[in-house]
VOBA-1610 file (N, C-alpha, C; in pm, whole numbers, padded with zeros to 5 digits, always signed):
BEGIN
Unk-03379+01517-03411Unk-03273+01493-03508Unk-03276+01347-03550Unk-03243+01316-03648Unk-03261+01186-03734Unk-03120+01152-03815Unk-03056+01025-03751Unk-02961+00957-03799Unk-03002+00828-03849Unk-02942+00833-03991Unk-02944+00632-04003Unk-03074+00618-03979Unk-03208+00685-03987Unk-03340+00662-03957Unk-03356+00622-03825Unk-03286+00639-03712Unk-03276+00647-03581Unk-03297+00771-03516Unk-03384+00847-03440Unk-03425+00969-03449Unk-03345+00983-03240Unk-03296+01074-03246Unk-03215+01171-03129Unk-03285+01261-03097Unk-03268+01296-02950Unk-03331+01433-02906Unk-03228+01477-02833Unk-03232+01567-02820Unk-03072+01661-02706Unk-03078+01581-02559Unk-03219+01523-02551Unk-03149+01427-02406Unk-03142+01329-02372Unk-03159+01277-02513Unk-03038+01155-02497Unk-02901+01157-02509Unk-02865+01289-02622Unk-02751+01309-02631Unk-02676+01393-02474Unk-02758+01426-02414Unk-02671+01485-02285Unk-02677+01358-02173Unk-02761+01254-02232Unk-02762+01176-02107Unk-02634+01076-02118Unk-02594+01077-02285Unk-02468+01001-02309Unk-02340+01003-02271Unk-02360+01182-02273Unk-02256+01294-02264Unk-02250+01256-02090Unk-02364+01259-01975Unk-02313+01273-01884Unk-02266+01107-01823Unk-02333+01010-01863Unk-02317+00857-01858Unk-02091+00910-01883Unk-02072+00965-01990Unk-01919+00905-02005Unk-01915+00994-01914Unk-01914+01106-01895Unk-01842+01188-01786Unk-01862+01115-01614Unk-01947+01075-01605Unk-01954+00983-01468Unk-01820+00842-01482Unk-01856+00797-01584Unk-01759+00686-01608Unk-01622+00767-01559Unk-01579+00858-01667Unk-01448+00929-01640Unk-01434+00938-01531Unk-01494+01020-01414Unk-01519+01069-01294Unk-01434+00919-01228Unk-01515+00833-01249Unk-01532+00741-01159Unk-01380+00612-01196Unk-01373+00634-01294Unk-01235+00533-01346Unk-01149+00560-01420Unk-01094+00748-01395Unk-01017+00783-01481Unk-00893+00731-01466Unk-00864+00699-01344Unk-00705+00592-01293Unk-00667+00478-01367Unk-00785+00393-01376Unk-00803+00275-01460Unk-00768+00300-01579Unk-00821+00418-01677Unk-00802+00377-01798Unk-00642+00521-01834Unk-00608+00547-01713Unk-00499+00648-01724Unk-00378+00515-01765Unk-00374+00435-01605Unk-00296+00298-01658Unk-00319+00217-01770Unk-00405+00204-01822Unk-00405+00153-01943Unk-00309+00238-02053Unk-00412+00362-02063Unk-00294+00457-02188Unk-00166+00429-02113Unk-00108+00426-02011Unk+00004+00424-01949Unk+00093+00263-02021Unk+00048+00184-01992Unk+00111+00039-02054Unk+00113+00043-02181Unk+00007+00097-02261Unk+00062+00119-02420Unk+00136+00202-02421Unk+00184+00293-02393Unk+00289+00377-02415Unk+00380+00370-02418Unk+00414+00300-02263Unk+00575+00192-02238Unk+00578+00111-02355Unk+00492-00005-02338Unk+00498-00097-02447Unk+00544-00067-02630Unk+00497-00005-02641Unk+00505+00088-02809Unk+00682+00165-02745Unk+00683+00251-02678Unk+00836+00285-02641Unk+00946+00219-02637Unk+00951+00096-02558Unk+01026+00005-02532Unk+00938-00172-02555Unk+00963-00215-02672Unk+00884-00342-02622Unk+00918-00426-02580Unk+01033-00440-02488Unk+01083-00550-02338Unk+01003-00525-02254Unk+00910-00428-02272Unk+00816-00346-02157Unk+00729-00526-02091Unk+00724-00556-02230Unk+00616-00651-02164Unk+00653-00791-02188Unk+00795-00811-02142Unk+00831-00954-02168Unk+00816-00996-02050Unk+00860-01149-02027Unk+00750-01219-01903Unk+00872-01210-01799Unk+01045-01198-01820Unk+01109-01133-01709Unk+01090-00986-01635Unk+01041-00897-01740Unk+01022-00775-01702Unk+00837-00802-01607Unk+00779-00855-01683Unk+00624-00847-01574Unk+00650-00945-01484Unk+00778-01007-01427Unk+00760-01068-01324Unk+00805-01002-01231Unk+00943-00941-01275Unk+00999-00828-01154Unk+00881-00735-01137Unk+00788-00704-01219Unk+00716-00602-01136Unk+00616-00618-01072Unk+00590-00736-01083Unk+00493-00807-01002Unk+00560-00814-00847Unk+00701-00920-00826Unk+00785-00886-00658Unk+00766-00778-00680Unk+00811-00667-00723Unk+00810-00495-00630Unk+00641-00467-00604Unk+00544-00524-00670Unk+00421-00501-00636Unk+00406-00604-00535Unk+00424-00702-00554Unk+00394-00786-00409Unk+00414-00730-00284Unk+00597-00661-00301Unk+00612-00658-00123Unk+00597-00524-00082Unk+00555-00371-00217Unk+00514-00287-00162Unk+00322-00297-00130Unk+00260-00385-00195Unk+00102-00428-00152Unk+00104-00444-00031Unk+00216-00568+00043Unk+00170-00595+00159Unk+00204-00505+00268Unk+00295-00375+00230Unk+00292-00282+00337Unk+00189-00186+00355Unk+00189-00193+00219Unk+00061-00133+00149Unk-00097-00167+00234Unk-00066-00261+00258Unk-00238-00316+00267Unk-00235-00249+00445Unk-00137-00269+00547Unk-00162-00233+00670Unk-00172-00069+00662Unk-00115+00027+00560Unk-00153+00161+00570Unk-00288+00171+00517Unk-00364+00119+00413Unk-00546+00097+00362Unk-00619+00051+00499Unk-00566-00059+00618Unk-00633-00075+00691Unk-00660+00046+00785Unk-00534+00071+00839Unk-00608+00175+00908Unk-00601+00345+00808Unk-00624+00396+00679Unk-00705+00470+00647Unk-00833+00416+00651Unk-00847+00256+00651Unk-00992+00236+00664Unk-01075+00323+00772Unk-01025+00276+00861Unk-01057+00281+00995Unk-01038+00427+01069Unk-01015+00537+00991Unk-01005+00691+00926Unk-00856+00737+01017Unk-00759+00667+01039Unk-00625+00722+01106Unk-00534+00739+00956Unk-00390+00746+01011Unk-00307+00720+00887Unk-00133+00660+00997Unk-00109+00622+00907Unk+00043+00547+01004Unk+00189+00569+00892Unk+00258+00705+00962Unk+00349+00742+00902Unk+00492+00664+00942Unk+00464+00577+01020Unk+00610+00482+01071Unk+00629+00378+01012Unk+00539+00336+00935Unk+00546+00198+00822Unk+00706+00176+00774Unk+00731+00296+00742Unk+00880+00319+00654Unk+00980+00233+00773Unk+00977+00323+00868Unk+01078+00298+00976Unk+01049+00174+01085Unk+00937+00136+01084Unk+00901-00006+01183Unk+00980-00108+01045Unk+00970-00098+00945Unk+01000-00212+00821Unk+01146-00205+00859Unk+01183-00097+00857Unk+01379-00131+00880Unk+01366-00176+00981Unk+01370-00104+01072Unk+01365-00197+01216Unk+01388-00282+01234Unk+01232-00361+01185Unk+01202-00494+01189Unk+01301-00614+01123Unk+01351-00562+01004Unk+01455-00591+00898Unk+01587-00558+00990Unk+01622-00475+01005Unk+01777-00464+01101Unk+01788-00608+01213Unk+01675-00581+01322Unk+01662-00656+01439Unk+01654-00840+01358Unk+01562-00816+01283Unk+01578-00982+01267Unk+01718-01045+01244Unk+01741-00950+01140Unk+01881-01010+01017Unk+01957-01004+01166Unk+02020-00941+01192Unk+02095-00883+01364Unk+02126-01021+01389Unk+01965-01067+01441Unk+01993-01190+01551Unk+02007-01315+01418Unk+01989-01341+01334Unk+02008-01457+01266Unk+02172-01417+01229Unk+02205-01346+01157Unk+02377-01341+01151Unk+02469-01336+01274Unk+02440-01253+01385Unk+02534-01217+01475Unk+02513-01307+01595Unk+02397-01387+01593Unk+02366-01465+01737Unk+02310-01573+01683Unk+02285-01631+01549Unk+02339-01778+01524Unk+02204-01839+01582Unk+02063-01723+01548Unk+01910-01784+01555Unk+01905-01867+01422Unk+01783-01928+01396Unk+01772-02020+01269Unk+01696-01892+01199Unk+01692-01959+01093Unk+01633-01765+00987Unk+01443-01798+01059Unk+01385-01879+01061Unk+01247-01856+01154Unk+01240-01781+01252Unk+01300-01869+01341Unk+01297-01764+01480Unk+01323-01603+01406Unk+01434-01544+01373Unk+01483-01434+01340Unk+01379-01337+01256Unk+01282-01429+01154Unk+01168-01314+01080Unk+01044-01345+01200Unk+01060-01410+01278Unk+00937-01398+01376Unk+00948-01297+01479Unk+01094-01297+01512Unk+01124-01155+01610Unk+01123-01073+01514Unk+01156-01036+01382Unk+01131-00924+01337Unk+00977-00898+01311Unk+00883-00968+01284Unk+00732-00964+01305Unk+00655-00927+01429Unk+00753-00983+01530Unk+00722-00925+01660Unk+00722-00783+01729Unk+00860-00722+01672Unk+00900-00609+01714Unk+00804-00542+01617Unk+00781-00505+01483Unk+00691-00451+01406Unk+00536-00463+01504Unk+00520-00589+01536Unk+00354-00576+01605Unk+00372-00462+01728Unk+00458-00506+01765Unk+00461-00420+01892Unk+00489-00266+01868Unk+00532-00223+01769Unk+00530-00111+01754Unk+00457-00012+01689Unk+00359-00124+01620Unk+00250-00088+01568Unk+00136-00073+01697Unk+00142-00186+01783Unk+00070-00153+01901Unk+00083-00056+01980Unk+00233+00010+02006Unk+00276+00129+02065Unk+00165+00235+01959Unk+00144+00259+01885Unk+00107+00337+01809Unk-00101+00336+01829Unk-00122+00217+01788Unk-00235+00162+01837Unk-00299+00266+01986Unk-00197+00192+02072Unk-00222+00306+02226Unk-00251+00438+02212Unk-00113+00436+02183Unk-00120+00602+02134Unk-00285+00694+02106Unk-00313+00586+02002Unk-00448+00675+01916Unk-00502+00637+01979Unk-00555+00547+01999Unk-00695+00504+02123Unk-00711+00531+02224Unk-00629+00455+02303Unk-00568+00495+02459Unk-00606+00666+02524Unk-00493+00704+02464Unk-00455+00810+02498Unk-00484+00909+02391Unk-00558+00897+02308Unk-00588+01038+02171Unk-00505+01112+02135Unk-00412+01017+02129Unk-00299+01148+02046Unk-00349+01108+01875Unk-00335+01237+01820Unk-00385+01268+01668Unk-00263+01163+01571Unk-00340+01082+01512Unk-00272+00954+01438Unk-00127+00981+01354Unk-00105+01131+01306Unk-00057+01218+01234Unk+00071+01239+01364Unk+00043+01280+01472Unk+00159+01325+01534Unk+00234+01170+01632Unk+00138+01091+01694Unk+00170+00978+01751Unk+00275+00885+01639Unk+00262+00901+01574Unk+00302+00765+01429Unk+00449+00863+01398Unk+00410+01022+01367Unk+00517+01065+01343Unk+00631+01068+01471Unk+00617+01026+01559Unk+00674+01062+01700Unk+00766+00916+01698Unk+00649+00829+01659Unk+00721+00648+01642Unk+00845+00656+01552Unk+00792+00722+01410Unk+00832+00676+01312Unk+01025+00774+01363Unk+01054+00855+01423Unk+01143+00933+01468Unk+01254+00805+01543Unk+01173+00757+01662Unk+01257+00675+01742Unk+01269+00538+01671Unk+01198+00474+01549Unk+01196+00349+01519Unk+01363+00395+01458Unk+01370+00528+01372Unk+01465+00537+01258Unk+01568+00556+01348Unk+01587+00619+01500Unk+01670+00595+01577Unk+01776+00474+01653Unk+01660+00415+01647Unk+01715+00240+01716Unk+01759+00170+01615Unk+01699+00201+01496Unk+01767+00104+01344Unk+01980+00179+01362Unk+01939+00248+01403Unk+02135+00304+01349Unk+02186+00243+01498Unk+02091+00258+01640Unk+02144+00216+01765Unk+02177+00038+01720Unk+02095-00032+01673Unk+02115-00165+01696Unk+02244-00234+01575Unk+02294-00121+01534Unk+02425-00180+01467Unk+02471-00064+01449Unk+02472+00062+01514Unk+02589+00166+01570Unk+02589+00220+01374Unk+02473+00212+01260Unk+02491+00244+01150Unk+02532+00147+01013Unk+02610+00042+01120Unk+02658-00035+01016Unk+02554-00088+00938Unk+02584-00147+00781Unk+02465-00213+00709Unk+02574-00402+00758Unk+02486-00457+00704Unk+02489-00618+00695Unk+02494-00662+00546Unk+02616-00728+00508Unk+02579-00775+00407Unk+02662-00890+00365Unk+02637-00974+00446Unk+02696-01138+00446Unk+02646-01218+00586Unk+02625-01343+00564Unk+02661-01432+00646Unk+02474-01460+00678Unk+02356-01422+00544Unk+02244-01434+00548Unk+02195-01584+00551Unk+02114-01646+00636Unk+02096-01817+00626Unk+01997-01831+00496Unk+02014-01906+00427Unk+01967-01995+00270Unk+01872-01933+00313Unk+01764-02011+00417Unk+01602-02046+00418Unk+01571-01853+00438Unk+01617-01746+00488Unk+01623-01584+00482Unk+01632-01571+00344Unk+01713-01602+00275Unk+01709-01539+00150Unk+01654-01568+00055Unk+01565-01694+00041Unk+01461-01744-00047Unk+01358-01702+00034Unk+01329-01627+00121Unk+01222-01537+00177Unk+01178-01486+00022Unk+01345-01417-00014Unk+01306-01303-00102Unk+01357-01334-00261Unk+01360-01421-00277Unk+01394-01486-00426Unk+01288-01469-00496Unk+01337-01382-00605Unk+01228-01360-00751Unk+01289-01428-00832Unk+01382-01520-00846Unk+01368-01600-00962Unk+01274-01693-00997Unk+01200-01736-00884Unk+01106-01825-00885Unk+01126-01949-00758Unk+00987-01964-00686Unk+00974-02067-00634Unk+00916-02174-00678Unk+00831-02238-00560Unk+00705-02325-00590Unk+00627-02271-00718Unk+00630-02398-00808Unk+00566-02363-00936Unk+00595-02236-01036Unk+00751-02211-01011Unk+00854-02134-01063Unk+00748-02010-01051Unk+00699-02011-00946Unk+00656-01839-00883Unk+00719-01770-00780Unk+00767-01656-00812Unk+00869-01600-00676Unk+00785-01626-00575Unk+00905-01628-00442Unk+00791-01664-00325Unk+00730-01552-00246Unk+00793-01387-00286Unk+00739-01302-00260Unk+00619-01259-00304Unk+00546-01328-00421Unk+00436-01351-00513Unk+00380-01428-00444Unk+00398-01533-00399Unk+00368-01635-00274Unk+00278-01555-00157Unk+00405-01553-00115Unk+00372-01449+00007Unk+00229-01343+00000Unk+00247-01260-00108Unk+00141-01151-00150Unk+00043-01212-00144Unk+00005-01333-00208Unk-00117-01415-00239Unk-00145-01426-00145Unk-00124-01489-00025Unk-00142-01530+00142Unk-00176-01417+00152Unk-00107-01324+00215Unk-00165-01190+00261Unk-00285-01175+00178Unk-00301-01121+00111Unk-00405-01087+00029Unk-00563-01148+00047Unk-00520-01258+00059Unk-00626-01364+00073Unk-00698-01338+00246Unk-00592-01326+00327Unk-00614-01317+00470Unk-00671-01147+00456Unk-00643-01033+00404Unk-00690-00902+00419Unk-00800-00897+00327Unk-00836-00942+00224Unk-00932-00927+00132Unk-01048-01036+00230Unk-01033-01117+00323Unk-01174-01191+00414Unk-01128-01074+00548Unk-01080-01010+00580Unk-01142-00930+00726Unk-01175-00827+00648Unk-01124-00762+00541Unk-01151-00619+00534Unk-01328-00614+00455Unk-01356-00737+00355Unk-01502-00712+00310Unk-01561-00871+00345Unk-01521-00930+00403Unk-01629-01048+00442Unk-01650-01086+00615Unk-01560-00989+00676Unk-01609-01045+00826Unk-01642-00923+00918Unk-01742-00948+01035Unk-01738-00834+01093Unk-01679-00750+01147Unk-01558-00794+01158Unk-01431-00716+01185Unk-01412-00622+01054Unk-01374-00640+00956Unk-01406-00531+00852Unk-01540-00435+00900Unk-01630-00497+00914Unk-01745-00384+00872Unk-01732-00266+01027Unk-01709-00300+01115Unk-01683-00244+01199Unk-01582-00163+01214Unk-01459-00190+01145Unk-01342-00112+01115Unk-01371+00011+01018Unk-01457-00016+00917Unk-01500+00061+00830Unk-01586+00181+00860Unk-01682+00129+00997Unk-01784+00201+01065Unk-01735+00284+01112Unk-01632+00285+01209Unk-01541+00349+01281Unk-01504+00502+01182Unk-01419+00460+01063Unk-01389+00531+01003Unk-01488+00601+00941Unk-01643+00570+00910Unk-01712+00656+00854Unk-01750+00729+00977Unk-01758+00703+01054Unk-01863+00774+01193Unk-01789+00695+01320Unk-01700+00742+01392Unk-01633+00672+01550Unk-01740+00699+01660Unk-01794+00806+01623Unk-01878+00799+01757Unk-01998+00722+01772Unk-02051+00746+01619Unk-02189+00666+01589Unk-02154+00528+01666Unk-02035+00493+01582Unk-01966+00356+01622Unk-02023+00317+01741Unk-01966+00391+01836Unk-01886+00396+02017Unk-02012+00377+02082Unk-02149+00449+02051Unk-02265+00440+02093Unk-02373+00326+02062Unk-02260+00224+01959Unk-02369+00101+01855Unk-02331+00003+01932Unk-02228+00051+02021Unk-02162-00064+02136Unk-02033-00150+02048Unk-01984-00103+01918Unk-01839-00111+01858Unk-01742-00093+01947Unk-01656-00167+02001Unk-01537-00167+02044Unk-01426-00087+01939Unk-01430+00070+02005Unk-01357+00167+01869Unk-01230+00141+01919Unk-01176+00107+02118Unk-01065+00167+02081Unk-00932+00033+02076Unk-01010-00097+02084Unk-00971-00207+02060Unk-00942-00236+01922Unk-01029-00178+01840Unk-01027-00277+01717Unk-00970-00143+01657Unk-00911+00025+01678Unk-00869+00070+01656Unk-00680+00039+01651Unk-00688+00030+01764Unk-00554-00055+01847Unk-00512-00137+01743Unk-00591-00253+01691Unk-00572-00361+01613Unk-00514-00343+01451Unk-00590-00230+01440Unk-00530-00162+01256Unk-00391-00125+01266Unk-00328-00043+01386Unk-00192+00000+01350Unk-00108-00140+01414Unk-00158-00241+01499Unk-00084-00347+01514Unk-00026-00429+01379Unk-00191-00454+01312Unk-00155-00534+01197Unk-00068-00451+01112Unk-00129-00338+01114Unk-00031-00246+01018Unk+00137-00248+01032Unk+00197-00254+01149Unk+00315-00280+01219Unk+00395-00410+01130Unk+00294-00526+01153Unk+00355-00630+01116Unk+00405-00671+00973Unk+00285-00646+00916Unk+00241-00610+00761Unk+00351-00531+00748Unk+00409-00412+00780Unk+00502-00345+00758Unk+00656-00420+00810Unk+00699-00536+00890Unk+00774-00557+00901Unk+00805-00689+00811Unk+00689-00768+00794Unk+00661-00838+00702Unk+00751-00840+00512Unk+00694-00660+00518Unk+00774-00627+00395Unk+00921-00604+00387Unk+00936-00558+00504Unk+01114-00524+00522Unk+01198-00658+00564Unk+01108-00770+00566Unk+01204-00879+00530Unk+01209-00950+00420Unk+01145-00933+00387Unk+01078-00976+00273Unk+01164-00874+00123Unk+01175-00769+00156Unk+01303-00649+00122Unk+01444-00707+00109Unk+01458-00699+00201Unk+01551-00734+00327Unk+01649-00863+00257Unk+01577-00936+00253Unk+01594-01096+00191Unk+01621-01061+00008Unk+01585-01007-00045Unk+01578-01016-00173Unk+01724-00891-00236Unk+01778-00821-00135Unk+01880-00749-00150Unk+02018-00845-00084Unk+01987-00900+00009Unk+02046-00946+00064Unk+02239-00860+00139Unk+02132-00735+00158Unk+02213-00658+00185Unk+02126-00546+00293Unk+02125-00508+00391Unk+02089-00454+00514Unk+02161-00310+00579Unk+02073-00159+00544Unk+02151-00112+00590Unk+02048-00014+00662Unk+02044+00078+00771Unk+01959+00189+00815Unk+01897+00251+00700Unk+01743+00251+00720Unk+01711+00314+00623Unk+01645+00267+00510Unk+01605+00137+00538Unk+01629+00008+00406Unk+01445+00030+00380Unk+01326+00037+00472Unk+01223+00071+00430Unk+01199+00211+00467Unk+01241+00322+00417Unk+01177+00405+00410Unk+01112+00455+00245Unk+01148+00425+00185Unk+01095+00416+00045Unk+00892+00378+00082Unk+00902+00304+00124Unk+00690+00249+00159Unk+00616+00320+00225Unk+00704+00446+00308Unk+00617+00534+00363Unk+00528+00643+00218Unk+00588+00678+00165Unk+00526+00758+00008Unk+00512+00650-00041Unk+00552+00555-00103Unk+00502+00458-00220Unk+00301+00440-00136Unk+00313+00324-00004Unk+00202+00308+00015Unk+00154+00433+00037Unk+00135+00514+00054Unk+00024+00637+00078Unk+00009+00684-00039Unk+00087+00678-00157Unk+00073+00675-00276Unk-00026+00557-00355Unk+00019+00457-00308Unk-00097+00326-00391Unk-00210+00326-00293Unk-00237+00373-00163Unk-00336+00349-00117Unk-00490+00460-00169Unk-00390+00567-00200Unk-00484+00706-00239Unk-00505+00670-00361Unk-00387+00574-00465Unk-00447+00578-00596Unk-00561+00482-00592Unk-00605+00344-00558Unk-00658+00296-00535Unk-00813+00299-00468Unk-00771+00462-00395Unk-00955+00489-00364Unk-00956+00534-00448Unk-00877+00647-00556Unk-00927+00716-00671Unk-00969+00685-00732Unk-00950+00505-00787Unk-00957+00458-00925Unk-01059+00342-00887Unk-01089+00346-00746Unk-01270+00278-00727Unk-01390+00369-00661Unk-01325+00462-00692Unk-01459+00608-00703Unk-01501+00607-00529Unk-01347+00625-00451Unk-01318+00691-00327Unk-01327+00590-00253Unk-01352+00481-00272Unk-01365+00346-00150Unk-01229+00273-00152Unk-01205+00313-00007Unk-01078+00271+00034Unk-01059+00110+00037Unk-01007+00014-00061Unk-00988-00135-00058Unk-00875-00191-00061Unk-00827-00385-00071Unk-00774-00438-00049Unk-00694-00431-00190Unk-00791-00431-00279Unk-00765-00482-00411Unk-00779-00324-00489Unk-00809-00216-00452Unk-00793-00128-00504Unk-00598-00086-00461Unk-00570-00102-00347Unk-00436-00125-00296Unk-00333-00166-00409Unk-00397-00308-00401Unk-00343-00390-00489Unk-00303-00321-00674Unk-00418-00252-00697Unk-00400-00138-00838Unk-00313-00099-00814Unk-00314+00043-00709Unk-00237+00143-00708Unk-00061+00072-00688Unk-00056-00054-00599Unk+00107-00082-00589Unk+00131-00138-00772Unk+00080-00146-00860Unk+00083-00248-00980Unk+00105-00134-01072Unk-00035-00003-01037Unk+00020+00149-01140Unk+00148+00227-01094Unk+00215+00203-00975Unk+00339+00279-00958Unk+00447+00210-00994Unk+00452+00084-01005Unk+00543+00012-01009Unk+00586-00007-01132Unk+00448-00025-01242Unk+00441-00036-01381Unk+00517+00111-01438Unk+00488+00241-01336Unk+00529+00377-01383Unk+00719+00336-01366Unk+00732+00354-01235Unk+00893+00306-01220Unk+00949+00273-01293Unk+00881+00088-01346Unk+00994+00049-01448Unk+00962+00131-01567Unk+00879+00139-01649Unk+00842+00228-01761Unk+00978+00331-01807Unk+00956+00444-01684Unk+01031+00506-01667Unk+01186+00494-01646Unk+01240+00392-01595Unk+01356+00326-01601Unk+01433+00309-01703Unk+01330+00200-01809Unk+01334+00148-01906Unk+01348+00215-02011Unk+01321+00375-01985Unk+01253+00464-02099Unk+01443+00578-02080Unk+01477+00555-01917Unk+01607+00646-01939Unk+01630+00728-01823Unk+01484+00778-01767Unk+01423+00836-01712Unk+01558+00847-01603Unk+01623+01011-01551Unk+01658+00967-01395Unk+01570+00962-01256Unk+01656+00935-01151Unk+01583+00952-01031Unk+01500+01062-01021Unk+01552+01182-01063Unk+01511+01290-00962Unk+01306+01296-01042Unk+01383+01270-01191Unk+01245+01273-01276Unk+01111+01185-01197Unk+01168+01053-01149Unk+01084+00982-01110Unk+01047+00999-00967Unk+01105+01075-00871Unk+01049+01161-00754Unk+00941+01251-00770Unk+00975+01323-00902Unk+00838+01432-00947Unk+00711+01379-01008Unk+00766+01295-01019Unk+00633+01224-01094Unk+00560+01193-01002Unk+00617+01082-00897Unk+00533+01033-00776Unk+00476+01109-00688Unk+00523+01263-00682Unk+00480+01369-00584Unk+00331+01433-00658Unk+00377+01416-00821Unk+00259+01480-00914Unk+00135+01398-00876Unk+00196+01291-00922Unk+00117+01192-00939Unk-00008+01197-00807Unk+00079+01179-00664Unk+00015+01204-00519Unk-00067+01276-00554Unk-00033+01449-00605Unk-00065+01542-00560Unk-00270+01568-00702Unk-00229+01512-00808Unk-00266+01476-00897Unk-00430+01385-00837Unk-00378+01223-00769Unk-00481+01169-00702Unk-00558+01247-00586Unk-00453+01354-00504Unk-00591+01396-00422Unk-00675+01556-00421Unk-00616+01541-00587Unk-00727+01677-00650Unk-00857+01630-00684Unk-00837+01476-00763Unk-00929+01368-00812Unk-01006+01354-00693Unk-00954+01315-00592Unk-01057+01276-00462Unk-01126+01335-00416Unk-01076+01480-00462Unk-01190+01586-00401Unk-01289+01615-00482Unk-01221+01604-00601Unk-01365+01651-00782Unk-01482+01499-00750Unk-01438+01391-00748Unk-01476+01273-00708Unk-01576+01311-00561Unk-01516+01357-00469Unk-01635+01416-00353Unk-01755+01480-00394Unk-01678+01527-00454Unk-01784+01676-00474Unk-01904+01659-00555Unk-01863+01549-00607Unk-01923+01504-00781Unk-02041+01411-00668Unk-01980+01347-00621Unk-02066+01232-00553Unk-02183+01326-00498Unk-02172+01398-00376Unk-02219+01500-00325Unk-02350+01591-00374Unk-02316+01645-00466Unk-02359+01697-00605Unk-02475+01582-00718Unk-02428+01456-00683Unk-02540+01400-00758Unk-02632+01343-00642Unk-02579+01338-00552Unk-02678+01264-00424Unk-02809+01425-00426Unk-02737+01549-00347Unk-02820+01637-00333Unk-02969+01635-00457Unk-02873+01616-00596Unk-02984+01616-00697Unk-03097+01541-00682Unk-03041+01402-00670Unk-03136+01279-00669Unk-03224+01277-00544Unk-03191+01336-00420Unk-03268+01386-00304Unk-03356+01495-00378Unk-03349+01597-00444Unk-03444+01707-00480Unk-03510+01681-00586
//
């Protein structure tokens, strides 16, 4: 066939045809959020004024960094359903001792960082230690964490008597260099999980684990140490956010992170989807930026709650149909290229 004196044969034209369909395959998330921001934008155009992309930047900041300890250990092939409930916790117990026992607000987010490690380490045990299935151990945590949050103030919420230096934890009006400091914050984290998870051997070994534990166990990998170590950090990282929450409501009640148990398992799955199944720091980082961008959108647009529950369940349910066409696809072109 002959265009424009440029002459075609059917396989180039199928090789074009399958070039976009791989693309699609491989970054349909990416350019879903894109059509997604023009849409808002053209709908509402406050969509994209620089108060509105800053608030959604804090709600992406402090659901990333809970975010990032549930990506670590899917790295590492577990999953940690107590994120929700170690974050209140952690958030109850701190605020607790800085209002009611007159700690300085440091001490108070360091015991709440503490209790999160440790209960992430309870969990840690759990899977390593003792092999309980990551799914039932975490769900077993996540039961008694949501228990002790109502024991350690009998239900009551908190909402006065927060110290200054606590509540510019969580100030989005702006800090240093009129950047919220929860934006702050994100950056640090980020910086510290984006060098273990792809530049040190601690990443690659965490990763190993999760592709193959036994291969691991026999390469002389320390599986059930550095297993241990994913739901620790994960713990903290998760309590991390619930003060960081915590601080920016400036209001404290049972219950206050359970919202990050679905959000992160939500941005963590969108994020392998939309880098063609590789579980990352910065793919994380997408998926908390495409839910968040959906939220306000939707907000902005009128949208109620219940609408924006279905969406996020679609949405879930949506990314891990993708993950499997995405398997299969992968699978399917390897076998070829082997034959």
């Amino acid at each position: 066939m002959k265009e424009n004196g440029i002459t075609y044969d059917g396989s180039q034209r199928d090789s074009l045809q399958n070039k976009i369909r791989v693309f699609l395959m491989k970054y349909l998330i990416v350019v879903i959020f894109f059509a997604m921001v023009i849409v808002f934008s053209i709908a509402s155009p406050s969509f994209l004024r620089v108060s509105n992309l800053r608030s959604i930047m804090v709600q992406t900041s402090m659901l990333s960094i809970v975010a990032f300890g549930m990506t670590l250990v899917m790295i590492g092939g577990g999953v940690d359903l107590s994120i929700g409930s170690i974050a209140g916790l952690a958030t109850i117990f701190g605020v607790t001792m800085m209002v009611y026992s007159g700690l300085p607000a440091i001490l108070g987010i360091l015991l709440g960082l503490l209790i999160g490690g440790f209960v992430g380490f309870f969990n840690g045990l759990l899977v390593s230690r003792f092999n309980v299935a990551p799914f039932v151990a975490t769900l077993s945590t996540m039961f008694i964490a949501q228990g002790l949050q109502f024991a350690i103030r009998h239900g009551e919420s908190i909402g006065y008597g927060f110290p200054a230096a606590y509540i510019s934890m969580g100030s989005g009006r702006g800090g240093f260099l009129s950047i919220p400091t929860p934006i702050w914050i994100f950056i640090m984290v980020l910086g510290i999980m984006l060098f273990i998870t792809e530049f040190s051997t601690y990443g690659r070994y965490v990763r190993a684990i999760g592709l193959n534990q036994y291969a691991s166990k026999y390469s002389g990998v320390r599986v059930r140490l550095l297993t241990l170590s994913t739901y620790a950090i994960a713990g903290i990282l998760a309590a991390l956010s619930g003060l960081i929450l915590g601080a920016s409501q400036s209001y404290i009640q049972p219950y206050i992170g359970e919202s990050f148990l679905l959000d992160s398992l939500v941005v963590a799955l969108l994020g392998k989807a939309a880098f063609a199944g590789y579980a990352s720091i910065l793919g994380t980082v997408f998926g908390a930026l495409f839910l968040k961008s959906l939220e306000t959108g939707m907000a902005m647009l009128g949208a109620p709650g219940m609408v924006l529950n279905i969406s996020k369940g679609v949405l879930l349910l949506a990314v891990l149909l993708l993950s499997i066409v995405q398997r299969q696809s992968l699978s399917a072109r390897r076998v070829a290229h082997e034959h």
